[in-house]
VODREN-912332 format. One line per 3 residues: number of its first residue (from 0); their letters; for each residue x, y, z of N, C-alpha, C, O. Coordinates in pm, whole numbers, plus 50000, padded with zeros to 5 digits. Last residue first. Example, Ala and Ser with C-alpha at 12.3 -4.5 7.8 and 13.67 -1.06 7.14 Angstrom:
<recs>
1 = SA = 51285 49775 50708 51367 49894 50714 51290 50003 50787 51341 50114 50804 ~ 51319 49431 50780 51230 49550 50780 51320 49670 50780 51424 49668 50846
</recs>
This chain:
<recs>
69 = XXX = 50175 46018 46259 50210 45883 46293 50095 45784 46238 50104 45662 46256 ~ 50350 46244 46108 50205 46191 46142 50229 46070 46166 50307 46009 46093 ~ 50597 46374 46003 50522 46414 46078 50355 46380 46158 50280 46449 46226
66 = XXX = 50714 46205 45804 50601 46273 45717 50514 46368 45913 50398 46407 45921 ~ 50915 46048 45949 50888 46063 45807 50776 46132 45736 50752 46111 45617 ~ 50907 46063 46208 50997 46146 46162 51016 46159 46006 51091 46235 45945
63 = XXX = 50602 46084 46373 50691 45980 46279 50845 46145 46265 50857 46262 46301 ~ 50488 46081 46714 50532 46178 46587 50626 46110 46500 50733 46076 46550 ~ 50307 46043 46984 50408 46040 46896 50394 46085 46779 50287 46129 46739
60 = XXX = 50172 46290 47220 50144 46214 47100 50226 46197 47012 50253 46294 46941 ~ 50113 46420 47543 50225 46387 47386 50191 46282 47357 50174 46186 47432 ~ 49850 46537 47663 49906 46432 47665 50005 46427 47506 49962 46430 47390
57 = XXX = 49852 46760 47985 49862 46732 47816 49912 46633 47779 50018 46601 47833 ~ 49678 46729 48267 49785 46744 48174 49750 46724 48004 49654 46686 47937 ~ 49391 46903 48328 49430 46768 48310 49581 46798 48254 49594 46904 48193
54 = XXX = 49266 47163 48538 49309 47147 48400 49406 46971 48386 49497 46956 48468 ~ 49285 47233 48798 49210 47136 48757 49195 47065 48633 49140 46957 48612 ~ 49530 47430 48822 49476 47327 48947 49387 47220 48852 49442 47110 48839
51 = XXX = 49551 47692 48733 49557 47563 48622 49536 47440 48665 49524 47344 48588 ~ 49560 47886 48887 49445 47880 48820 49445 47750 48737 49343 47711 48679 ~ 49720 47779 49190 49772 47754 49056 49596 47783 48972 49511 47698 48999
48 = XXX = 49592 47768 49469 49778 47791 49439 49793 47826 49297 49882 47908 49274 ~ 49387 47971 49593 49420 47888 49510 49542 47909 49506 49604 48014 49526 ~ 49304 48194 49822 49242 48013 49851 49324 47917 49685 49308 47795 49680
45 = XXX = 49436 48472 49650 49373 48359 49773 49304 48254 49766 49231 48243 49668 ~ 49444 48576 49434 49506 48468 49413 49436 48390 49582 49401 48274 49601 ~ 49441 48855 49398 49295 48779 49371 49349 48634 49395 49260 48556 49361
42 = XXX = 49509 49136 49572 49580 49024 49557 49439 48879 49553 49374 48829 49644 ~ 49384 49418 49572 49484 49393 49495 49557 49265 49495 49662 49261 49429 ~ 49036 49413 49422 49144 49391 49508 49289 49368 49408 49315 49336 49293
39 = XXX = 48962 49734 49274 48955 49576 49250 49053 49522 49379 49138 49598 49425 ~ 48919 49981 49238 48833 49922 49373 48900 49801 49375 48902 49748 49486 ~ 49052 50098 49032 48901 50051 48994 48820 49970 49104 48711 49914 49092
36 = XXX = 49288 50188 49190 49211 50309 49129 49066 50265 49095 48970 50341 49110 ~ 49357 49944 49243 49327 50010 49335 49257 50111 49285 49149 50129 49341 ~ 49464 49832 49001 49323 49800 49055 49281 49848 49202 49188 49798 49266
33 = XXX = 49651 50039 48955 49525 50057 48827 49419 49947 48909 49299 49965 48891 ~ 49877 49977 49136 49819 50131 49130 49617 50092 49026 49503 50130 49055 ~ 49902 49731 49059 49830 49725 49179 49803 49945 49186 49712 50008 49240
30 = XXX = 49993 49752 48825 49945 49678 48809 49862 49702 48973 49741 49679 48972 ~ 50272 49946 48878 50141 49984 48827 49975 49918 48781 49879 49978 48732 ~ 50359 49741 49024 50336 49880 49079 50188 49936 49009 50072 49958 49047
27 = XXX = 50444 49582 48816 50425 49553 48940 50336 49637 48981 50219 49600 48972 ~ 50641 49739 48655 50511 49642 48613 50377 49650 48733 50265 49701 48733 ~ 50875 49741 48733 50773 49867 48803 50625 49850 48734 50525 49920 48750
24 = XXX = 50981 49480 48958 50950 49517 48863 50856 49647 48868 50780 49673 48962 ~ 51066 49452 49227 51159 49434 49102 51129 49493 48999 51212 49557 48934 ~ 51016 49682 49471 50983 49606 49435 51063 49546 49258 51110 49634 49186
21 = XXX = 51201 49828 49658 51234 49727 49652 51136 49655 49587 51139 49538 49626 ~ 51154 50127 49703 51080 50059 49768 51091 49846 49773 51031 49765 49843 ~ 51316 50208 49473 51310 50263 49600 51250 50189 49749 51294 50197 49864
18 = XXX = 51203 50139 49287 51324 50076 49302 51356 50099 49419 51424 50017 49480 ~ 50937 50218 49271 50952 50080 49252 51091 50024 49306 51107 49912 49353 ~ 50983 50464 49269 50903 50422 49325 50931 50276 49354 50946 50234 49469
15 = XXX = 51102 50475 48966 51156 50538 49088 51112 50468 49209 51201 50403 49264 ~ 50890 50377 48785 51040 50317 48824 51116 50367 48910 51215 50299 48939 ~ 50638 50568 48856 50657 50402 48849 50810 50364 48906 50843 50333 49020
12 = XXX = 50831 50882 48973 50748 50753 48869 50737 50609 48953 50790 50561 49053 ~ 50703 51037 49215 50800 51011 49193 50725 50907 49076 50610 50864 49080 ~ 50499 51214 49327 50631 51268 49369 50764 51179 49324 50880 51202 49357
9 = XXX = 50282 51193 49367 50269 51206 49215 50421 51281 49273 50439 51402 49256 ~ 50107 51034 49490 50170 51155 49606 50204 51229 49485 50158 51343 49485 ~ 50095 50774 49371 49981 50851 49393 50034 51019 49433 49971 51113 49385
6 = XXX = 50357 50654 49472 50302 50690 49351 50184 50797 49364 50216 50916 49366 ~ 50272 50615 49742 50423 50686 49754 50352 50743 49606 50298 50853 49606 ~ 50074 50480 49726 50060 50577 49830 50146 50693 49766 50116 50810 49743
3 = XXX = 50172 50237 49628 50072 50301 49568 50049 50439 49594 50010 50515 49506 ~ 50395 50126 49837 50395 50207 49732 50284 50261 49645 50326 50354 49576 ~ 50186 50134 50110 50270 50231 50032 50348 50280 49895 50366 50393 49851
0 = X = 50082 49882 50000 50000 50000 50000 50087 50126 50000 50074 50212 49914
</recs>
């Protein structure tokens, strides 16, 4: 929240802000500046580890080396 704070104060950029405050990227920053500005929360990831949790693996399917089709 501070850095949003710090940004907002309109006393320093994204990448100032960002480096200052130790976050890596100033991606980052502005990614939690823009869903703070639309209300949105800023961390949607709770109760799940992975959005891809239920998704099945992929399964490889051999492959000739003579025409690409098995």
């Amino acid at each position: 929240m501070k850095a949003i704070q710090t940004y907002l104060a309109g006393a320093e950029s994204y990448k100032v802000a960002a480096e200052r405050l130790g976050i890596k990227h100033c991606t980052q920053l502005k990614v939690w500046v823009r869903k703070y500005r639309n209300g949105e929360p800023l961390d949607t990831r709770k109760g799940s580890s992975s959005p891809m949790k239920d998704v099945p693996p992929v399964r490889r399917l051999p492959v000739s080396k003579k025409n690409g089709i098995t």
